[in-house]
C-alpha positions, -999 to 999 in steps of 0.1 A, spaced: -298 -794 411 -332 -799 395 -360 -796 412 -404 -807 404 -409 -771 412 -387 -751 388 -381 -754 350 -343 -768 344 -322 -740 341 -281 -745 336 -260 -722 357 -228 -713 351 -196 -699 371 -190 -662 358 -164 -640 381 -160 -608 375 -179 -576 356 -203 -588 334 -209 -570 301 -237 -579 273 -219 -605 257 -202 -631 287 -175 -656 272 -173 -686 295 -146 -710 299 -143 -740 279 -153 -762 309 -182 -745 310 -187 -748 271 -182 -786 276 -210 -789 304 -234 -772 280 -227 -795 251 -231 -822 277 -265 -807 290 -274 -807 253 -279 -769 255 -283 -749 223 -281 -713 210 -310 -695 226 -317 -717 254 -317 -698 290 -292 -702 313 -282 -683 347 -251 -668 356 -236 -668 395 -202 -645 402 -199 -659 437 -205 -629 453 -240 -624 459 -252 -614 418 -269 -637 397 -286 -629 361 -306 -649 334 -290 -651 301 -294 -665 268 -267 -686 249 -257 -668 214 -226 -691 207 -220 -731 211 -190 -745 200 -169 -772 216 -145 -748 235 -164 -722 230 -197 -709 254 -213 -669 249 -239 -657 266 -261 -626 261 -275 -609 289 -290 -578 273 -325 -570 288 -315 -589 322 -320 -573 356 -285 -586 382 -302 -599 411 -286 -594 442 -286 -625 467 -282 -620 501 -253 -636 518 -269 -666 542 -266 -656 581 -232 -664 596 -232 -697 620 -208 -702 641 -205 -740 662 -186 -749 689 -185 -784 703 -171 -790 737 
């Protein structure tokens, strides 16, 4: 979601290790051709499980998405506090 207060970022679904060169999958090349992203434009990286990293797009092709994240710190999200609700 894009928000007044933050500059539009695309993020993207990576599982897994991540090396300095991430190949996405062609869904996620598709939304970046949708997005109208190009080579060197920023984009973030989530794994699910709590890391997230910037990154910077050195390939575009139709099936095709790779991302660089050479120089980029993982950030580690904390998990949100566990609620529990029970209705009578």
């Amino acid at each position: 979601m894009e928000r007044a207060d933050r500059a539009p970022v695309g993020t993207f679904y990576a599982p897994g290790a991540w090396g300095p060169l991430v190949e996405l999958s062609e869904g996620a090349a598709h939304h970046a051709t949708v997005k109208r992203l190009s080579l060197g434009d920023p984009v973030r990286l989530t794994s699910g499980d709590g890391r997230r990293v910037r990154a910077t797009i050195t390939e575009l092709a139709k099936k095709r998405l790779v991302v660089s994240t050479v120089g980029e710190d993982v950030e580690l999200i904390a998990a949100p506090s566990h609620v529990e609700l029970w209705a009578p």
